[in-house]
LUMLUMRO-133852 format. One record per residue: residue number from 0; z, y, x of N, C-alpha, C, O in turn. Coordinates in pm, 1 decimal, always signed. Atoms other than C-alpha are relative to their C-alpha. Example, Ala and Ser with C-alpha at 12.3 -4.5 7.8 and 13.67 -1.06 7.14 Angstrom:
2
(0 (+0.0 -119.0 +89.0) (+780.0 -450.0 +1230.0) (+0.0 +120.0 +90.0) (+66.5 +118.1 +193.6)) (1 (-6.0 -119.0 -82.0) (+714.0 -106.0 +1367.0) (+73.0 +109.0 -77.0) (+89.9 +219.8 -26.1)) 
! end
This chain:
116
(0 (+1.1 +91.4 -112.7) (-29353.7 +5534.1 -18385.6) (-131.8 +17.1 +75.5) (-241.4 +46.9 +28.3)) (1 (+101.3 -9.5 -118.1) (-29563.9 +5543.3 -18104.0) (-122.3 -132.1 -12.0) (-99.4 -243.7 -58.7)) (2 (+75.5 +115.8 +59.7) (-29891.9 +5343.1 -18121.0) (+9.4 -132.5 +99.0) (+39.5 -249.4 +75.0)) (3 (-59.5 +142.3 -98.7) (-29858.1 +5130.1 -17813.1) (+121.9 +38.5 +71.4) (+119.0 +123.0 +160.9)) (4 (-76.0 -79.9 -67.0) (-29529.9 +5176.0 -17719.4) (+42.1 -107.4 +139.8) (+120.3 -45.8 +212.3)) (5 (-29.2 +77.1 -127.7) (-29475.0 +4915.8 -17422.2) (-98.6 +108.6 +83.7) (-39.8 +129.1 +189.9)) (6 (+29.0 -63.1 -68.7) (-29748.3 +5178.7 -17273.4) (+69.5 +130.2 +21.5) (+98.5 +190.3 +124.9)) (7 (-120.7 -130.4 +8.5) (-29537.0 +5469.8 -17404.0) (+114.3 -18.6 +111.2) (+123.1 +53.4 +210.6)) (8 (-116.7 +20.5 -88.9) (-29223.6 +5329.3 -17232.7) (-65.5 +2.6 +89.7) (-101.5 +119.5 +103.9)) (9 (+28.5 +43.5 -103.4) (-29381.4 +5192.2 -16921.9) (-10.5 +161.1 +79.7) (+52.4 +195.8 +179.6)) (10 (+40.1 -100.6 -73.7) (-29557.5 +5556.9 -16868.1) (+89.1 +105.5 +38.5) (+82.7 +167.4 +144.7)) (11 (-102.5 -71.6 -16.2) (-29248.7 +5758.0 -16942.7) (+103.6 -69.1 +146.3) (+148.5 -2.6 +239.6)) (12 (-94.4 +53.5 -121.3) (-29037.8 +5506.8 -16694.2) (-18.3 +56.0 +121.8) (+73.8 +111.3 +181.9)) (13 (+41.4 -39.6 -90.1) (-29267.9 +5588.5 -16417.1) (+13.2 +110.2 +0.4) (+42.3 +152.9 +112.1)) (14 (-21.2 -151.2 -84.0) (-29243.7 +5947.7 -16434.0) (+130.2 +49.1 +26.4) (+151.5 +139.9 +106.7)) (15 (-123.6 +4.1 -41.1) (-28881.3 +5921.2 -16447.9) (+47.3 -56.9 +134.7) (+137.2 -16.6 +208.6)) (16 (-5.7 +78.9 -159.8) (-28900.2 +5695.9 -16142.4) (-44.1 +32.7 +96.5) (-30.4 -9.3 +211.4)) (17 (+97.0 -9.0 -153.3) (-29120.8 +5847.7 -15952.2) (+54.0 +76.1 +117.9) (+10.5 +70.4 +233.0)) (18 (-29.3 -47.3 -112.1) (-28905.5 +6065.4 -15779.9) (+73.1 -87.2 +117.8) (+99.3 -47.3 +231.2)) (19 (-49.6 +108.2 -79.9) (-28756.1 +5737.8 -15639.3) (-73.5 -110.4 +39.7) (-17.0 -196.7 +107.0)) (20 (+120.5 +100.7 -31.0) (-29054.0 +5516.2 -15595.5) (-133.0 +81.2 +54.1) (-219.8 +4.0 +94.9)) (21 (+76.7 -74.4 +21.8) (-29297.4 +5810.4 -15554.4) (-109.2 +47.1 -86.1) (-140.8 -40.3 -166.8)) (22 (+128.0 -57.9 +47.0) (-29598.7 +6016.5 -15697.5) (-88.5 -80.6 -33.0) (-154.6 -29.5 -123.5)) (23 (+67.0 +54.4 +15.9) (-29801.4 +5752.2 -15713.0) (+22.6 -146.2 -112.5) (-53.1 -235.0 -151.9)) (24 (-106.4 +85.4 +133.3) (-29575.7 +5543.0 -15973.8) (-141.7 -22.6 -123.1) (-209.3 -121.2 -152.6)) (25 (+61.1 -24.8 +83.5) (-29778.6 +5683.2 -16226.3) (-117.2 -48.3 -2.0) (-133.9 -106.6 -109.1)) (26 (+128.9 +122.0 -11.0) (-30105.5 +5508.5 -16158.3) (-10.5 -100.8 +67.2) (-122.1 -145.7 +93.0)) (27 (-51.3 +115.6 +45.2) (-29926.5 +5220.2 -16082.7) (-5.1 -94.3 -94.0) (-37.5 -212.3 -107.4)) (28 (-16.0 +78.3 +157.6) (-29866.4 +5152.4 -16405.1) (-84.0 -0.7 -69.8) (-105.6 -98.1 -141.9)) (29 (+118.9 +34.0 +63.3) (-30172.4 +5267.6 -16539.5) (-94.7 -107.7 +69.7) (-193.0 -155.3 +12.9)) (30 (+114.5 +107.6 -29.0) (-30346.5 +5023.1 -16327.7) (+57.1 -117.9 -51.7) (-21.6 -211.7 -64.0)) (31 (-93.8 +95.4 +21.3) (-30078.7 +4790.7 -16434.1) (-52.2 -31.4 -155.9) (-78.2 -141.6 -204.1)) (32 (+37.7 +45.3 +171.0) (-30176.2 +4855.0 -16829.2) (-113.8 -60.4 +52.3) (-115.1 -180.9 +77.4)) (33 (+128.8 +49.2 +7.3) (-30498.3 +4805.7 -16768.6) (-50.6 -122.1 +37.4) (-170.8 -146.1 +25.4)) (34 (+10.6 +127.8 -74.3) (-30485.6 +4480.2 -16615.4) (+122.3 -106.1 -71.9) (+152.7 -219.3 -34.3)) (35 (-108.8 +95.1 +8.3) (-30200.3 +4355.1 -16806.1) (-44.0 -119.2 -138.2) (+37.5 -206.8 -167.2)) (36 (+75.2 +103.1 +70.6) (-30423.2 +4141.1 -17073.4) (-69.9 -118.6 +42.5) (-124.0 -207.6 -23.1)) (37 (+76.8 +124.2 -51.7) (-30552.8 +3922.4 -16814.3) (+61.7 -104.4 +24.4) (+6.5 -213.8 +35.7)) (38 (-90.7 +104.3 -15.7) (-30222.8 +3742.8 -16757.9) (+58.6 +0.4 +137.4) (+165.5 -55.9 +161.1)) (39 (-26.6 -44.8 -156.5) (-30200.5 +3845.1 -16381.9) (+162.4 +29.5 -3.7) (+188.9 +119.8 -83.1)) (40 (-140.4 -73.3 -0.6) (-29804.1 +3902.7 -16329.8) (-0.7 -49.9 +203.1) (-71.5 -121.8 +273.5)) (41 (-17.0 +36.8 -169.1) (-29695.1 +3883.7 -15940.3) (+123.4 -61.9 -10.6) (+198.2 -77.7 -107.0)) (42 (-126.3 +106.4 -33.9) (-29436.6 +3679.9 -15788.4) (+135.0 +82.5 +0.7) (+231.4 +49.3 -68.2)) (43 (-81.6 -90.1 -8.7) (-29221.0 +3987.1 -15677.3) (-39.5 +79.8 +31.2) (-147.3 +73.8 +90.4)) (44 (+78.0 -80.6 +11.7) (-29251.5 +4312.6 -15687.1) (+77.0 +109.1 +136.0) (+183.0 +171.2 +129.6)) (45 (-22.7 -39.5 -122.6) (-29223.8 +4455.4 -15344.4) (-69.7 +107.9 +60.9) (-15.0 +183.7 +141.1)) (46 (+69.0 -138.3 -12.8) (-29500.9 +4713.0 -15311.7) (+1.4 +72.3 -126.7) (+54.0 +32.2 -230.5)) (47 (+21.4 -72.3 +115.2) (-29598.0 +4993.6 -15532.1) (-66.3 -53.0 -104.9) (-18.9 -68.8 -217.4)) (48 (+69.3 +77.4 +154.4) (-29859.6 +4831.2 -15750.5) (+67.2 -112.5 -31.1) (+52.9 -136.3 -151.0)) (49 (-55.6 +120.8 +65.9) (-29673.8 +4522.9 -15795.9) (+150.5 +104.5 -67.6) (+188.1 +50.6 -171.7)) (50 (-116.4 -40.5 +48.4) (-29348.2 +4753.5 -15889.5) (-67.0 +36.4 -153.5) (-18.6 -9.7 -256.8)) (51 (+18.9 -44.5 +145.6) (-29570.6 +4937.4 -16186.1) (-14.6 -120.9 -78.2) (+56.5 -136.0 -177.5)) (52 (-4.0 +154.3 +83.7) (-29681.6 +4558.3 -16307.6) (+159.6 -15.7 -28.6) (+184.5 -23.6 -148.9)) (53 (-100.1 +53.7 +84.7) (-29290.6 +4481.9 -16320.6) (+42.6 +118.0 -99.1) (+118.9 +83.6 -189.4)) (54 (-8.7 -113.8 +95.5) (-29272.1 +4828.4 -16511.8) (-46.4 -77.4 -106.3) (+25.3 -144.1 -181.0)) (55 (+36.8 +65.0 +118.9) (-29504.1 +4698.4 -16743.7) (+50.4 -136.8 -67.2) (+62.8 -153.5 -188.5)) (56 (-36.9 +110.1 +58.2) (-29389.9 +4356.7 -16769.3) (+138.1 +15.7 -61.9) (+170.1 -58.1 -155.1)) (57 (-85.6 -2.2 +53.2) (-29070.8 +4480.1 -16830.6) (+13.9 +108.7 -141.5) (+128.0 +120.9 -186.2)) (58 (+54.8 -80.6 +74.1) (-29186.4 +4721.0 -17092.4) (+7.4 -88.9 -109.4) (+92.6 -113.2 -194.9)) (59 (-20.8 +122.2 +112.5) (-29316.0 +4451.9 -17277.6) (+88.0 -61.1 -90.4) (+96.2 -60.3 -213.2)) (60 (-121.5 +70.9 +74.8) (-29006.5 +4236.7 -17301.9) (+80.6 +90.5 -56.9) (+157.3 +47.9 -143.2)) (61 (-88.1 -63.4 +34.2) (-28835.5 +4497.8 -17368.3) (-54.2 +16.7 -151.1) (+36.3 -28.4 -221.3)) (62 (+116.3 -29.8 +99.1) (-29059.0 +4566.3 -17660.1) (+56.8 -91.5 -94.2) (+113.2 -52.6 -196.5)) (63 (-6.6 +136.8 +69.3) (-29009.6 +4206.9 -17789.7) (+133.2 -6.7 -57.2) (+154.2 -35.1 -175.1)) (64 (-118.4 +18.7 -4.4) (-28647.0 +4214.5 -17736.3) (+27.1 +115.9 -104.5) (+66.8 +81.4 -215.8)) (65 (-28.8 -83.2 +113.2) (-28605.1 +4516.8 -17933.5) (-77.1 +25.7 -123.6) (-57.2 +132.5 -181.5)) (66 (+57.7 +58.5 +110.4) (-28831.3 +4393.7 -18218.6) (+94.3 -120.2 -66.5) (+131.4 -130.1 -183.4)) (67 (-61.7 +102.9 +111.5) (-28649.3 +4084.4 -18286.2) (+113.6 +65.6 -11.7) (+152.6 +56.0 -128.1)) (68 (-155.4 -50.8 +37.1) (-28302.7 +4268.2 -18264.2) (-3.4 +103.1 -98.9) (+109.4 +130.1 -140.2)) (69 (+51.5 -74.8 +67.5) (-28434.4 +4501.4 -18473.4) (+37.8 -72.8 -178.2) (+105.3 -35.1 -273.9)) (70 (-18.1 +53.9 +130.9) (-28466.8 +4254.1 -18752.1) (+147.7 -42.6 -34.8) (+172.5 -69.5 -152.3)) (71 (-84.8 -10.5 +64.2) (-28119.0 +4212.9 -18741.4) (+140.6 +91.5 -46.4) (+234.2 +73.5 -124.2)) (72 (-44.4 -126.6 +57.9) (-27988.6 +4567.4 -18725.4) (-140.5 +79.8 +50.1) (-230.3 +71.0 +133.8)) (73 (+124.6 -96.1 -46.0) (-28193.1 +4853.5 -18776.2) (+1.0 +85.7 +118.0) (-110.6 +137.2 +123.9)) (74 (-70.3 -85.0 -155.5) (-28072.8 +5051.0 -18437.6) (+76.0 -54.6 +111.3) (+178.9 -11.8 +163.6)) (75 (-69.8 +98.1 -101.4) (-28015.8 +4768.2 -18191.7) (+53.1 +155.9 +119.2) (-4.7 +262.5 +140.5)) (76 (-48.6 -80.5 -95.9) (-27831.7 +4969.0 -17943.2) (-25.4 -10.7 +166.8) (-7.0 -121.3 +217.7)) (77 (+105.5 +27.7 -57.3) (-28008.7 +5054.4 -17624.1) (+75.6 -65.3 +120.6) (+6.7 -81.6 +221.3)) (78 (-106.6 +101.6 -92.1) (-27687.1 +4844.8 -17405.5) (-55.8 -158.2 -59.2) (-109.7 -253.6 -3.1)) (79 (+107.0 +170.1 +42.4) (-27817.4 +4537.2 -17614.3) (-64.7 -17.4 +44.1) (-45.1 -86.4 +144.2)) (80 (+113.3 +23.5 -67.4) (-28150.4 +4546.3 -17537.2) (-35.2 -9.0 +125.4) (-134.3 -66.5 +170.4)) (81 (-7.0 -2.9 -171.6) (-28087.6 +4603.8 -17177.1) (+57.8 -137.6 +16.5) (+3.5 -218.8 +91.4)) (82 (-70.6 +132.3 -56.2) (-27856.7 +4307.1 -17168.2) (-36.6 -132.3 -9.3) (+5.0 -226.0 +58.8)) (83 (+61.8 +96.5 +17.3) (-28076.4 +4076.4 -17328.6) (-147.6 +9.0 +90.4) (-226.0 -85.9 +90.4)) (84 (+155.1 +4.5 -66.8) (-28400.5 +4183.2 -17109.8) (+64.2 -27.5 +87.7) (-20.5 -103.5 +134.7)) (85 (-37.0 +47.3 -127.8) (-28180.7 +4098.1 -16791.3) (+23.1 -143.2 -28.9) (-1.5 -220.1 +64.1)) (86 (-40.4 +111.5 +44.2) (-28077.9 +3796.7 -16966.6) (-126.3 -101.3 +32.2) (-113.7 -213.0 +82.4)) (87 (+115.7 +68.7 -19.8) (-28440.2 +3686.3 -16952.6) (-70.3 +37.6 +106.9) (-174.5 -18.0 +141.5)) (88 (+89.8 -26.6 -113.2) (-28548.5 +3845.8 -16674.9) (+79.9 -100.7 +125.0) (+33.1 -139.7 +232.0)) (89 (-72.9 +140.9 -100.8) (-28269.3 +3582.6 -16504.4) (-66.9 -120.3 -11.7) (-56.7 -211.2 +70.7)) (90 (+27.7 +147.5 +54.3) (-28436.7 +3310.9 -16676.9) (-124.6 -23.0 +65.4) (-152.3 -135.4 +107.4)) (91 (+115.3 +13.3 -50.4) (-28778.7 +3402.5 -16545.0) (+23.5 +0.8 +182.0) (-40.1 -52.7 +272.8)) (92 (-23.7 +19.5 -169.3) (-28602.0 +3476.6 -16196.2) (-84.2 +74.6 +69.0) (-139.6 +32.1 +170.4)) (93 (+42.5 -186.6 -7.5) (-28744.6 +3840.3 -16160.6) (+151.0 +57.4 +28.5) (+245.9 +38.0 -47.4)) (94 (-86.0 -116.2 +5.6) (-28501.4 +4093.2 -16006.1) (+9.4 +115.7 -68.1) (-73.8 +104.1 -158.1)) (95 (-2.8 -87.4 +64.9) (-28432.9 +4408.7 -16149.9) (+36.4 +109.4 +112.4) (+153.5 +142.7 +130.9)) (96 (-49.9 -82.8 -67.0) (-28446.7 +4651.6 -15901.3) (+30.7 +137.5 -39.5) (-1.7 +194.7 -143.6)) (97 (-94.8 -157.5 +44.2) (-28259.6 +4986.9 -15894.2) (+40.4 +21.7 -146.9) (+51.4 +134.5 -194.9)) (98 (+8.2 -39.7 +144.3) (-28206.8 +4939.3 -16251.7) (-59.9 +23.4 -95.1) (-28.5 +59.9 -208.4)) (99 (+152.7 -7.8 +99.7) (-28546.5 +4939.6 -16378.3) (+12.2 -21.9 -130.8) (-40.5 +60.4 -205.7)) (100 (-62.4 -13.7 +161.5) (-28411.2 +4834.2 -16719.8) (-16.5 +84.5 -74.6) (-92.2 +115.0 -166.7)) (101 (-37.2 -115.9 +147.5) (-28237.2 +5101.7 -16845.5) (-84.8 +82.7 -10.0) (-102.7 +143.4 -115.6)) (102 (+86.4 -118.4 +35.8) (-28487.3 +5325.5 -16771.3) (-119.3 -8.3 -107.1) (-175.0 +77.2 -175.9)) (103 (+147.9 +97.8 +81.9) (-28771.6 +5070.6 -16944.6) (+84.2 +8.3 -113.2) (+37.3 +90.2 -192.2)) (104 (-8.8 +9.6 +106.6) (-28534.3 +4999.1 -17219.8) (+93.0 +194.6 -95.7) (+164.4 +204.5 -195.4)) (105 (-35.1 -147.8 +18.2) (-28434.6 +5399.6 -17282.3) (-140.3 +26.4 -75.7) (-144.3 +51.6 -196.1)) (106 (+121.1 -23.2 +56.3) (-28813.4 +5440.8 -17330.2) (-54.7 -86.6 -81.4) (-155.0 -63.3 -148.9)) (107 (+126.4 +92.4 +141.0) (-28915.3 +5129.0 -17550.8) (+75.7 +91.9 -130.8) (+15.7 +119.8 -234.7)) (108 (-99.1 +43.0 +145.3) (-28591.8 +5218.9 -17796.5) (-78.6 +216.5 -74.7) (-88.3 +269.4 -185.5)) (109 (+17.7 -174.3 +41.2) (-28722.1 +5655.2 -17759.7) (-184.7 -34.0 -58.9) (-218.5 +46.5 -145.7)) (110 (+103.3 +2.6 +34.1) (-29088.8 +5544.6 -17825.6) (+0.8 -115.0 -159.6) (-72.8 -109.3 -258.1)) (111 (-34.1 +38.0 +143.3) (-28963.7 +5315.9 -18103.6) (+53.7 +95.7 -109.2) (+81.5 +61.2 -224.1)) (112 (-90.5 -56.5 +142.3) (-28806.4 +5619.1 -18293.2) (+95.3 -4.6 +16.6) (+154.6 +67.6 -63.5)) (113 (-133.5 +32.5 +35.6) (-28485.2 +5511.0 -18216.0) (+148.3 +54.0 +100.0) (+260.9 +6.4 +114.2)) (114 (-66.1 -25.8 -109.6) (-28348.9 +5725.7 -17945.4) (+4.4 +117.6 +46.3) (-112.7 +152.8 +31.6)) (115 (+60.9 -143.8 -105.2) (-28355.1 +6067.3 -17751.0) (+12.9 -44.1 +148.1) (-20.7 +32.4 +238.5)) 
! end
């Protein structure tokens, strides 16, 4: 397993994304890690740096979400985890644009070990 993998995912997402968000995705998100201990989240994510923050934030949950499901199979399946991070990303009342998900939860479940 990857040592931080919400950064694992997040960084892999972005380079998968970038040909649809652009080149600059990628230090997005690293400005996004780097800032994401202070508690800072944005309202919506409408420019580029606020898109890598919902990268990361969704990284995270995703993270979480496929930790506790985890404990109750070992290979939550990576349609679960997607369905429960939208589940909460309704609750918080965050969009999900273009599908940002699957791509976030593709990379928590491949940086967990648990995926190609």
């Amino acid at each position: 397993m990857t040592e931080d993998p919400v950064a694992a995912a997040a960084r892999a997402a972005a380079e998968r994304l970038a040909g649809r968000h652009g080149p600059g995705l990628a230090a997005d998100v690293e400005a996004a890690l780097h800032a994401r201990g202070t508690g800072r989240r944005p309202q919506r994510y409408l420019d580029p740096v606020e898109l890598g923050s919902f990268i990361v934030s969704v990284a995270s949950l995703a993270w979480s979400v496929y930790v506790t499901l985890r404990q109750r199979t070992p290979s939550p399946p990576p349609e679960v985890v997607a369905r429960q991070v939208r589940v909460e990303l309704g609750r918080r009342g965050d969009d999900d644009p273009d599908q940002i998900t699957d791509v976030v939860v593709t990379e928590i479940v491949r940086a967990a070990g648990g995926g190609t």
